[in-house]
C-alpha positions as CSV (number, residue, x, y, z in Angstrom):
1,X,-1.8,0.2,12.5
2,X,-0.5,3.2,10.9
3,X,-3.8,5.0,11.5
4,X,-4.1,4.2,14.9
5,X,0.0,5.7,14.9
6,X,-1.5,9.0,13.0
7,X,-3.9,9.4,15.7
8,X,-1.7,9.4,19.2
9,X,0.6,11.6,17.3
10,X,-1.9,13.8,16.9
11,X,-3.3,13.6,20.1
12,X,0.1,13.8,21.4
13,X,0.6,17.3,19.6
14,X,-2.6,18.6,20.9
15,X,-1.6,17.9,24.3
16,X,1.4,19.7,23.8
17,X,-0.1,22.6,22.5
18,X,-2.6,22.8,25.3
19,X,0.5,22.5,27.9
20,X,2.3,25.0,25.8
21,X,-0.5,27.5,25.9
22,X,-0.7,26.6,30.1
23,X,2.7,27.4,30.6
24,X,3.2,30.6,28.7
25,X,-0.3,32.1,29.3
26,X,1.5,33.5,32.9
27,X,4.1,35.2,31.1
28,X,1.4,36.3,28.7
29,X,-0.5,37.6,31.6
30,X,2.6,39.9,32.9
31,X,3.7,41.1,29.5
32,X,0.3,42.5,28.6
33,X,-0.1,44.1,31.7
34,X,3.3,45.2,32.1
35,X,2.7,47.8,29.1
36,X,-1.0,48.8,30.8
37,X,-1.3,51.9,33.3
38,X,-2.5,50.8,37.0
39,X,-6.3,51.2,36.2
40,X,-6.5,49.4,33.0
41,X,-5.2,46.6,34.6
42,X,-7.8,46.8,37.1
43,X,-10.7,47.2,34.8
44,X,-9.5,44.5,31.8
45,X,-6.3,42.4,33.4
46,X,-6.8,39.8,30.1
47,X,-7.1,43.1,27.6
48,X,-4.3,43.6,25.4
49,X,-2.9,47.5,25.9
50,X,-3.7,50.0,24.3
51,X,-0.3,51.6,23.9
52,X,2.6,49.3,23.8
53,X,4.4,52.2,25.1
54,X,3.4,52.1,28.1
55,X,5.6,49.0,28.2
56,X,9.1,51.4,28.4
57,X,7.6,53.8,30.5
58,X,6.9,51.6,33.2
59,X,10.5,50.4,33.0
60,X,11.9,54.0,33.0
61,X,9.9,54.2,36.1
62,X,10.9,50.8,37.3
63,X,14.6,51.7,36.9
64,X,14.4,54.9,38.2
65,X,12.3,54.5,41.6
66,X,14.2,54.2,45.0
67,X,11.5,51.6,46.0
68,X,13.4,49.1,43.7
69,X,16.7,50.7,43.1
70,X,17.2,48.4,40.3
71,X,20.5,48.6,39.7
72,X,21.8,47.8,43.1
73,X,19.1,44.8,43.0
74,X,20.6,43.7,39.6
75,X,23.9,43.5,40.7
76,X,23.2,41.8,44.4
77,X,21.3,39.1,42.2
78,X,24.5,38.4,39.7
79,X,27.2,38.7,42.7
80,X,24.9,36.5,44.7
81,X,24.2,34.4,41.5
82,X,27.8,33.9,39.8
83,X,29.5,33.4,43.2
84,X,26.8,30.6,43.7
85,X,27.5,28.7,40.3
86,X,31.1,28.9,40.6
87,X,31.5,27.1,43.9
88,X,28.9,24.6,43.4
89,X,29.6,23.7,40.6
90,X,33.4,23.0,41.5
91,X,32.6,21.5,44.5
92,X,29.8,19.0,43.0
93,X,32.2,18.0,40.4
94,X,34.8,17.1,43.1
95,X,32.0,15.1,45.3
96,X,30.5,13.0,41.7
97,X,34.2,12.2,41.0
98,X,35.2,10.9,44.3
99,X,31.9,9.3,45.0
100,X,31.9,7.5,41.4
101,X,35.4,6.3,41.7
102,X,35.4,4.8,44.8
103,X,31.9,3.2,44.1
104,X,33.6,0.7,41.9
105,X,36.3,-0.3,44.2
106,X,35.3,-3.0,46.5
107,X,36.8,-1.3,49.9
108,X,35.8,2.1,49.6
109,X,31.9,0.6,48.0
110,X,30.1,0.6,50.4
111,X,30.5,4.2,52.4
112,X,30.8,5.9,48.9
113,X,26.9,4.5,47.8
114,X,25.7,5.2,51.6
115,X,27.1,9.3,50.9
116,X,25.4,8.8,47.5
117,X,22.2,7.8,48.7
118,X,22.2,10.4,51.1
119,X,22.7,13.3,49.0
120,X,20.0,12.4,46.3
121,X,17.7,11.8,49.7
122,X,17.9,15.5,50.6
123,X,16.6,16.5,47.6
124,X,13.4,15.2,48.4
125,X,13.2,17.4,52.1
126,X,11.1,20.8,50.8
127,X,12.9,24.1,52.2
128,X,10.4,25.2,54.2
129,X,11.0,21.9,56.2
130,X,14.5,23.8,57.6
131,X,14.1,27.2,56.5
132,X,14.0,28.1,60.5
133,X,16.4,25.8,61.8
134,X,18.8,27.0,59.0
135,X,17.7,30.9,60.3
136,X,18.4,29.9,63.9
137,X,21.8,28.2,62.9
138,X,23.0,31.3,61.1
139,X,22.4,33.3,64.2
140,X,23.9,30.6,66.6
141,X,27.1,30.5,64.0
142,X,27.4,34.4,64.3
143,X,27.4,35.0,67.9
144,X,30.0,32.6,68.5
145,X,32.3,33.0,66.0
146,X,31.6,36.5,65.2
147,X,31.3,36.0,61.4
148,X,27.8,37.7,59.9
149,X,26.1,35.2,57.9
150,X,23.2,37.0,57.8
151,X,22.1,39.7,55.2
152,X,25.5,39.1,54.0
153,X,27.0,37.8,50.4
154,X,28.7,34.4,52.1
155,X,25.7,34.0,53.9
156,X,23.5,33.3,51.0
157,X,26.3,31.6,49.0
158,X,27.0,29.2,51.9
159,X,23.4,28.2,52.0
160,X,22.6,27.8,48.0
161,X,25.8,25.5,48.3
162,X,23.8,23.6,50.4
163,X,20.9,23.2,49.0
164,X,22.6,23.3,45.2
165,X,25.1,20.4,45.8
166,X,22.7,17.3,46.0
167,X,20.7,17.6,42.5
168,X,24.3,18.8,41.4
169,X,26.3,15.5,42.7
170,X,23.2,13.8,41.3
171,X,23.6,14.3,37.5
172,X,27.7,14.6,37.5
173,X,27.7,11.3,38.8
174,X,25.7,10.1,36.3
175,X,28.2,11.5,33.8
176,X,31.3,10.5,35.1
177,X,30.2,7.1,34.4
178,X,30.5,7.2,31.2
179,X,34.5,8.7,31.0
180,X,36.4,5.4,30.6
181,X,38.6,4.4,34.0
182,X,41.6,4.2,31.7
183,X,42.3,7.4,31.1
184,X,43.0,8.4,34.6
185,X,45.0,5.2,35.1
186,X,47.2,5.9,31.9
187,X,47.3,9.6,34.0
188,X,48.4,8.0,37.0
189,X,50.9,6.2,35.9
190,X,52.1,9.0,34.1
191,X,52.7,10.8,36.8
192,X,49.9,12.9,37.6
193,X,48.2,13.3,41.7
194,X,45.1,12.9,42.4
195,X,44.7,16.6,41.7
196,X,46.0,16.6,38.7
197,X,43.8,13.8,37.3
198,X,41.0,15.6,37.6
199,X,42.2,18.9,37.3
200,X,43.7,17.5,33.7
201,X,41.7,14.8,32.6
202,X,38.4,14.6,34.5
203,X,37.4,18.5,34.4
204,X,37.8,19.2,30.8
205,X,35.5,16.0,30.0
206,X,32.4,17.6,32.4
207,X,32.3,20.9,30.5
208,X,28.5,20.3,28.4
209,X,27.4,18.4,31.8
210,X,29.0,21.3,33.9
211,X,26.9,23.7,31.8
212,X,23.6,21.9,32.3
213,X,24.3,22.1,36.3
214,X,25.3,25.8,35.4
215,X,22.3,26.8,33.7
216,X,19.4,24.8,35.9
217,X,21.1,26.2,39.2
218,X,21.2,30.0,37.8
219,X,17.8,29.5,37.0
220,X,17.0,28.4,40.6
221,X,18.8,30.8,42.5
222,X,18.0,33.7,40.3
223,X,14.2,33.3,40.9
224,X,14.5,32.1,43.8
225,X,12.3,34.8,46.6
226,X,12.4,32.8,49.7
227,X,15.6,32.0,50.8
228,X,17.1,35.7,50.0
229,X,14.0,36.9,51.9
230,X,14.8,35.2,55.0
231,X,18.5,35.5,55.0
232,X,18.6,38.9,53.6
233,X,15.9,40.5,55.2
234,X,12.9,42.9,53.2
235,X,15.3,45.9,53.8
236,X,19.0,44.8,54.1
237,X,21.1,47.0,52.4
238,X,21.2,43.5,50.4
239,X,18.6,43.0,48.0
240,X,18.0,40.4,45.0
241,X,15.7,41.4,42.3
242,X,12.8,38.9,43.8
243,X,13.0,40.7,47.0
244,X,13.2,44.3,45.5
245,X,9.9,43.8,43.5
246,X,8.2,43.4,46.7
247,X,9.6,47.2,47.2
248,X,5.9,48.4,45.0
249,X,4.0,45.8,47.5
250,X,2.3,48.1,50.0
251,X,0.2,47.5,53.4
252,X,-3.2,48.9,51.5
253,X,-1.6,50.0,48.1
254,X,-0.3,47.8,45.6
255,X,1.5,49.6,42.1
256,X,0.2,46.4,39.6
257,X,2.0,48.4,36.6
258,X,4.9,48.6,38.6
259,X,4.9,45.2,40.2
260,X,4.3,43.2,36.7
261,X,7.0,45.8,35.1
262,X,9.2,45.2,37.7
263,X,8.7,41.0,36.9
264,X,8.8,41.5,33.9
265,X,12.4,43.0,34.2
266,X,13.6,40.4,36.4
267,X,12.7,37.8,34.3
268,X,14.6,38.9,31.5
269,X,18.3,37.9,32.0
270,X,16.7,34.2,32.7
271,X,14.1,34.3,29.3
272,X,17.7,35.4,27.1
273,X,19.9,32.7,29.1
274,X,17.6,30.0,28.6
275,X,16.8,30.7,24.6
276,X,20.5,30.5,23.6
277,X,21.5,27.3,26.0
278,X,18.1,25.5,25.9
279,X,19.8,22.3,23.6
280,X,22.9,22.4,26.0
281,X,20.0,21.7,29.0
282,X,18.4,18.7,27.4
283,X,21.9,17.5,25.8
284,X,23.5,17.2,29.3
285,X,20.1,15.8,30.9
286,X,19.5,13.2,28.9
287,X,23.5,12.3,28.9
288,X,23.5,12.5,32.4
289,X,20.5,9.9,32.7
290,X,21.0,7.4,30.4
291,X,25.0,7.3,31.4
């Protein structure tokens, strides 16, 4: 028996490593490159460089070329990014508390679950399902109330609350399970509104769950290349750093130094985020789960 244990745990590890080396040879790919001039990626892409280098001088030109304008890109990304994360998380954490609470009282049961449902069912609907019906809406919204959603910061924010809240709903519910019911009571009676029970009691108790939502949704919209692109436009004055690396993408010229560089740079801020909160991301998944 304890062979036949030794065995699938080796297997087990050699699956890992194979699915290890799957997921990281991409990034492999890009950093290589990234320090390799134009031609040498052309001639030997899997190569390693000859000059690591090459790597900074790529991203001196990176930072420096008005195709990207880096900076700008940078900074559209976190405003973009941070305003995102603030609003849904507070807003999710308001929706899994309500939804929860009234899910175990008899007279409020049964619309609460249907709301529930609902939410996690839109998170199966793929993006490009409503990408244009959301475009067309945005327009609609702005002729007749005269408000800009497009290629504009509230825009983009209104729509990754959109699109953010359900998987958000989805795990703080699962959490809020597990506070017990009689704290808020003993709240309640207290004294405290509505407000201030979960302003007091409930918000404080979602912090390592609130920092899973935190990190997997920053992830999301920091990548992210397709919503920004449509809403934002190739060449808004608004760009986010997925959309200005398409600035070295051209009609019969492509700068592959450049590009990959450029990735490479993008990438960063997400690579140091998730190395020094990676145990807060499984802690609050599997909490969220099994609670």
């Amino acid at each position: 028996m304890m062979a036949g244990d030794n065995v699938k745990n080796k297997v087990l590890e050699a699956l890992g490593i194979v699915l290890l080396i799957l997921f990281l040879f991409p990034f492999f790919i890009v950093v290589i490159n990234a320090a390799k001039p134009a031609d040498q990626i052309i001639r030997a892409p899997l190569a390693l460089p000859q000059k690591w280098g090459t790597l900074f001088a790529n991203m001196n030109r990176v930072i420096h070329s008005p195709n990207m304008n880096y900076w700008k890109s940078f900074f559209d990304s976190v405003i973009i990014t941070v305003a995102s994360l603030f609003t849904i998380v507070l807003f999710s954490s308001m929706a899994a508390w309500v939804l929860e609470r009234n899910s175990v009282k008899h007279n409020n049961k049964k619309w609460a679950n249907v709301i529930f449902y609902l939410l996690v069912a839109s998170m199966v609907i793929p993006f490009q399902v409503v990408m244009l019906p959301v475009l067309s809406w945005y327009r609609a919204v702005g002729k007749f109330s005269g408000i800009g959603l497009l290629q504009s910061y509230k825009g983009s924010v209104f729509a990754y609350i959109g699109f953010g809240c359900a998987m958000s709903v989805f795990i703080l519910h699962g959490f809020i399970k597990s506070i017990p019911l009689e704290l808020e009571e003993a709240a309640t009676i207290d004294g405290c509104t509505a407000e201030g029970v979960f302003g007091r009691v409930v918000l404080p108790l979602l912090q390592p769950i609130q920092i899973t939502v935190l990190i997997l949704n920053g992830i999301w919209i920091w990548n992210d290349y397709l919503l920004p692109s449509l809403l934002l436009g190739q060449a808004g004055k608004i760009r986010t750093l997925p959309i200005a690396v398409m600035g070295f993408v051209g009609s019969y010229v492509k700068q592959w130094d450049l590009i990959l560089t450029s990735t490479l740079l993008a990438m960063l801020p997400v690579i140091v985020l998730f190395i020094f909160a990676q145990k807060y991301i499984i802690k609050g998944m599997v909490e969220g789960s099994i609670k």
